[in-house]
DRENZA-806929 format. One record per residue (C-alpha): residue in one letter; chain; x, y, z. Coordinates in nm, 3 decimals. Example, Ala and Ser with C-alpha at 12.3 -4.5 7.8 and 13.67 -1.06 7.14 Angstrom:
REM residues 2
   r   c        px        py        pz
   a   A     1.230    -0.450     0.780
   s   A     1.367    -0.106     0.714
This chain:
REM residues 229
   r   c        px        py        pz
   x   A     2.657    -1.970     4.255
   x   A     2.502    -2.159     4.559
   x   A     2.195    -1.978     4.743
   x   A     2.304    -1.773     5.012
   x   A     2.008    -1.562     5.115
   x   A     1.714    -1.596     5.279
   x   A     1.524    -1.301     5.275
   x   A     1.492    -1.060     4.930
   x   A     1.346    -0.718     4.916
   x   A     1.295    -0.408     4.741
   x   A     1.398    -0.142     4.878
   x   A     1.325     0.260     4.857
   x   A     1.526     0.308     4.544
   x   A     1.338    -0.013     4.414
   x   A     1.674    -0.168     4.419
   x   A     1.682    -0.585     4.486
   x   A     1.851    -0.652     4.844
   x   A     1.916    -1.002     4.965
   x   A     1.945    -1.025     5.337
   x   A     1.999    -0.661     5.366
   x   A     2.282    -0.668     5.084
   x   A     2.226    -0.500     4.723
   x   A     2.228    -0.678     4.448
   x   A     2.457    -0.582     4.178
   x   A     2.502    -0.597     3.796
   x   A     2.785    -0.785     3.610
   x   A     2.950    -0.457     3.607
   x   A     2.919    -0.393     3.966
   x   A     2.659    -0.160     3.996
   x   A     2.318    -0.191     4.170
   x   A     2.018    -0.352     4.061
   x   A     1.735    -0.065     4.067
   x   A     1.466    -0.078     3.854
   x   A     1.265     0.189     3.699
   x   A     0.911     0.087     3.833
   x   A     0.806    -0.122     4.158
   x   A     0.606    -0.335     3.936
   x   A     0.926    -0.442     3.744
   x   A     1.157    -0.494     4.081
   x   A     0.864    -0.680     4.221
   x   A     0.907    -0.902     3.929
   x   A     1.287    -0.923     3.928
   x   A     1.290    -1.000     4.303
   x   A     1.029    -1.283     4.254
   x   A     1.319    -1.418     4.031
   x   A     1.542    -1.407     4.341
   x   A     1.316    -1.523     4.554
   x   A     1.235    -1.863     4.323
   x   A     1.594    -1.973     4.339
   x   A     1.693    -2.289     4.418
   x   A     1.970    -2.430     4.555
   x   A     2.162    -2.277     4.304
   x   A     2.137    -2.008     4.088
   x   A     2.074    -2.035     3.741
   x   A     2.110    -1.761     3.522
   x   A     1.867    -1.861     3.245
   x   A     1.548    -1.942     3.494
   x   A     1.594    -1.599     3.563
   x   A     1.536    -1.341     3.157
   x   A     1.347    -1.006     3.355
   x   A     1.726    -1.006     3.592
   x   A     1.941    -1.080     3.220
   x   A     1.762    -0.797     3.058
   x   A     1.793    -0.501     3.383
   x   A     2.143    -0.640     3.395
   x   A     2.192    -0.536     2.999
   x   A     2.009    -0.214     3.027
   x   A     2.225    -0.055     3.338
   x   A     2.559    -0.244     3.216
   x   A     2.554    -0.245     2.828
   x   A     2.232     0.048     2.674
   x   A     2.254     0.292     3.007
   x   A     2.637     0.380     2.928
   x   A     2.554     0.459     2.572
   x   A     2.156     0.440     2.489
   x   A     2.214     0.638     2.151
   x   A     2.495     0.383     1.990
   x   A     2.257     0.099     2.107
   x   A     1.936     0.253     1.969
   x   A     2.097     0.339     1.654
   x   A     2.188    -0.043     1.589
   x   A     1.838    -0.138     1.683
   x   A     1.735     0.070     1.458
   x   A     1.917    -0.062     1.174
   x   A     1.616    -0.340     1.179
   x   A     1.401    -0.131     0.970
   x   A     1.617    -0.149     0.683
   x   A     1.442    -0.509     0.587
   x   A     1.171    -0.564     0.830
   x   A     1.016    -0.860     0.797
   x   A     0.668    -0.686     0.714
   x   A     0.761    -0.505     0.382
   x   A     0.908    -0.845     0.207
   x   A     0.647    -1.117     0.065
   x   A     0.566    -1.413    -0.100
   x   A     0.480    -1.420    -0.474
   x   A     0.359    -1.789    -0.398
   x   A     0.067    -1.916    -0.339
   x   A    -0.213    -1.707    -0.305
   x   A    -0.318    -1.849     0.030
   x   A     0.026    -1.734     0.211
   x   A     0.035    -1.391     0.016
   x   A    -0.338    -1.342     0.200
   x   A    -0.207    -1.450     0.515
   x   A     0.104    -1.230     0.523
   x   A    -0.116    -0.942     0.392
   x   A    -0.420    -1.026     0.694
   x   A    -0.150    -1.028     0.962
   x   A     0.115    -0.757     0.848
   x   A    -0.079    -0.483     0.649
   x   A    -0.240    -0.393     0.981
   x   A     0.104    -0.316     1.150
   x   A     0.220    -0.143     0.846
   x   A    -0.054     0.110     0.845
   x   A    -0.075     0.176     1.221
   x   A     0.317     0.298     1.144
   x   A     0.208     0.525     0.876
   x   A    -0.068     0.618     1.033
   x   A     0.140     0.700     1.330
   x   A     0.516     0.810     1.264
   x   A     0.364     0.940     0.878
   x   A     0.613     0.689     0.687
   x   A     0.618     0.546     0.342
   x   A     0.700     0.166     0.327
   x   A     0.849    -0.019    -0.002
   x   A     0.698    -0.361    -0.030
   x   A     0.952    -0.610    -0.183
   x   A     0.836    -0.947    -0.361
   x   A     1.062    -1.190    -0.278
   x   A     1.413    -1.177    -0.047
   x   A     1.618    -0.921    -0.247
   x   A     1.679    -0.642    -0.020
   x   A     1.494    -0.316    -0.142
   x   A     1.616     0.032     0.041
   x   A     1.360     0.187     0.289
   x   A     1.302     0.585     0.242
   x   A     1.516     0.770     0.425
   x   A     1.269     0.967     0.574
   x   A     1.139     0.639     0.727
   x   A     1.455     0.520     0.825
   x   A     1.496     0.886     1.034
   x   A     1.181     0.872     1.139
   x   A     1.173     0.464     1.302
   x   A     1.549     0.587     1.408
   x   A     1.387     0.864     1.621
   x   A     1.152     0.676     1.763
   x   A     1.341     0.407     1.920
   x   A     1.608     0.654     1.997
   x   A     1.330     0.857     2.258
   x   A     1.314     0.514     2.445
   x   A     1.475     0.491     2.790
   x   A     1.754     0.180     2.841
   x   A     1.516    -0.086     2.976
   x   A     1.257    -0.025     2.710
   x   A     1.569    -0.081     2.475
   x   A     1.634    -0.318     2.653
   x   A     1.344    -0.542     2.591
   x   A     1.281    -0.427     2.236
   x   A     1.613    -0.524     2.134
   x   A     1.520    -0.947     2.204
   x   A     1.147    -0.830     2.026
   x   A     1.256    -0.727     1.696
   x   A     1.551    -0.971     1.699
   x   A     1.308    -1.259     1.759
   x   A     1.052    -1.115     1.564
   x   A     1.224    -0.987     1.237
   x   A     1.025    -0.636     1.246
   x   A     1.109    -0.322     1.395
   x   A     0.714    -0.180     1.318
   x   A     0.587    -0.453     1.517
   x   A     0.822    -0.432     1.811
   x   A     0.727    -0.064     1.845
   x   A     0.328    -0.132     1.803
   x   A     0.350    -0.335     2.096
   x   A     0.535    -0.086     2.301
   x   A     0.300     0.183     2.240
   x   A    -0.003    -0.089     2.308
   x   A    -0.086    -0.112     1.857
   x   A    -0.078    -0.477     1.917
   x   A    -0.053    -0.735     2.135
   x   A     0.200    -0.984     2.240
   x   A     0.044    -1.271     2.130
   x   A    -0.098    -1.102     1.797
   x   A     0.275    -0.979     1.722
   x   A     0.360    -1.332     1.806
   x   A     0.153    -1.491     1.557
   x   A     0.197    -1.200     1.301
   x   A     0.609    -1.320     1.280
   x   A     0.559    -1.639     1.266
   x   A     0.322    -1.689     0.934
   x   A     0.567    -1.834     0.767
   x   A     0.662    -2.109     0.998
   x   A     0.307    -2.194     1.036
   x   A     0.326    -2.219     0.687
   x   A     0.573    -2.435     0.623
   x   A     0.472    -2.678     0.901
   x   A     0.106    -2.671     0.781
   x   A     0.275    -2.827     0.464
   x   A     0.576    -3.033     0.577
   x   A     0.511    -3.083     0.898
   x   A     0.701    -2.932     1.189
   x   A     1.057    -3.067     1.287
   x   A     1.108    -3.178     1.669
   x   A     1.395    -2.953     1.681
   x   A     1.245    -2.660     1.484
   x   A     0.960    -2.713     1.722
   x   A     1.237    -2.706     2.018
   x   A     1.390    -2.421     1.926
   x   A     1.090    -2.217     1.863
   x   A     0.979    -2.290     2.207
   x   A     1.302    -2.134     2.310
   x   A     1.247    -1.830     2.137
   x   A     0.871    -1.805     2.247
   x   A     1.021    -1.784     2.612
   x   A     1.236    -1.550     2.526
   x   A     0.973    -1.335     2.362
   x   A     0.747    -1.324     2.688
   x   A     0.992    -1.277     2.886
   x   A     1.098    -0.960     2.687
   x   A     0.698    -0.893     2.628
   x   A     0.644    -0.879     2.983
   x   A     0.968    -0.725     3.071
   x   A     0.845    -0.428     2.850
   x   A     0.478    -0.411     3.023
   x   A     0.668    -0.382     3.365
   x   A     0.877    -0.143     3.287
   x   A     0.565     0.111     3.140
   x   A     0.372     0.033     3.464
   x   A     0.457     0.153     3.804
């Protein structure tokens, strides 16, 4: 789509305008946003296109688009899948081999486990190796519950957190302000670090993990904006 505007606003309802005319979703409906902060942020999007419009320069628009068009309609069916993540989070499975990685994947993911027992009173089965190991039930609930209370553009942004992540725990320490962006950041990727400390790091492993590390702070900071208002 070619630029057409010239002007973009927010208006009262915190809704994006272009030249006086709403924006709208995919699914026709408008694009308001639950804080000013976060349609300050969207419209900056608008306001940075070019000539044309390119879908991908713009991740805070892509993710209110998904929350009023795809969670809003039916937030508990969405949570609920999101949810499924804490079946095999990434924190509870580890390395046998060698010592040095089992101490860094203990240094960087005990911390995240025990701020979640701490804080939704869970029990966590640890699993040595990649065979999949059932969580509690209770702990399943209890996670479950906890991203179900979330509104559709929080689920909205944890949904690209956990998926590019791997944990569920960590994606819901940073929304409650546990952890960090960057520290979750460099708590899921131990393992690559790992390996590339060893083997060195592939130009297109390195590619795509820039890709993802985008998509990350994009979601990261879509999350902030949408606490703040």
């Amino acid at each position: 789509m070619k630029r057409f505007w010239t002007e973009v606003a927010v208006d009262a309802d915190r809704a994006i305008r272009l030249d006086s005319r709403p924006v709208r979703t995919p699914g026709r409906a408008p694009l308001a946003l639950p804080t000013l902060a976060l349609a300050e942020a969207v419209a900056d999007e608008w306001r940075a296109v070019g000539e044309t419009l390119d879908p991908r320069a713009m991740p805070l628009t892509g993710l209110a688009n998904a929350a009023i068009d795809r969670i809003a309609p039916a937030p508990d069916g969405f949570a609920a899948g999101l949810a499924a993540y804490a079946e095999s989070d990434l924190l509870c499975y580890r390395a046998d081999a060698p010592a040095e990685l089992v101490a860094r994947q203990a240094a960087a993911w005990d911390p995240l486990l025990d701020w979640a027992r701490d804080r939704y009173d869970v029990h966590f089965e640890i699993v040595t190796g990649v065979m999949h190991r059932a969580q509690p039930p209770a702990t399943i609930a209890r996670l479950g519950e906890a991203v179900a209370s979330r509104d559709a553009f929080t689920l909205a942004s944890l949904s690209p957190l956990v998926t590019l992540t791997g944990t569920l725990v960590g994606a819901l320490a940073l929304a409650e302000g546990a952890v960090t962006p960057d520290a979750l950041w460099t708590a899921a990727m131990v393992d690559e670090d790992w390996q590339a400390e060893r083997w060195g790091e592939d130009p297109l492993a390195a590619q795509a993990r820039a890709g993802k590390r985008r998509d990350y702070d994009a979601a990261a900071r879509f999350l902030s904006l949408v606490e703040v208002s």
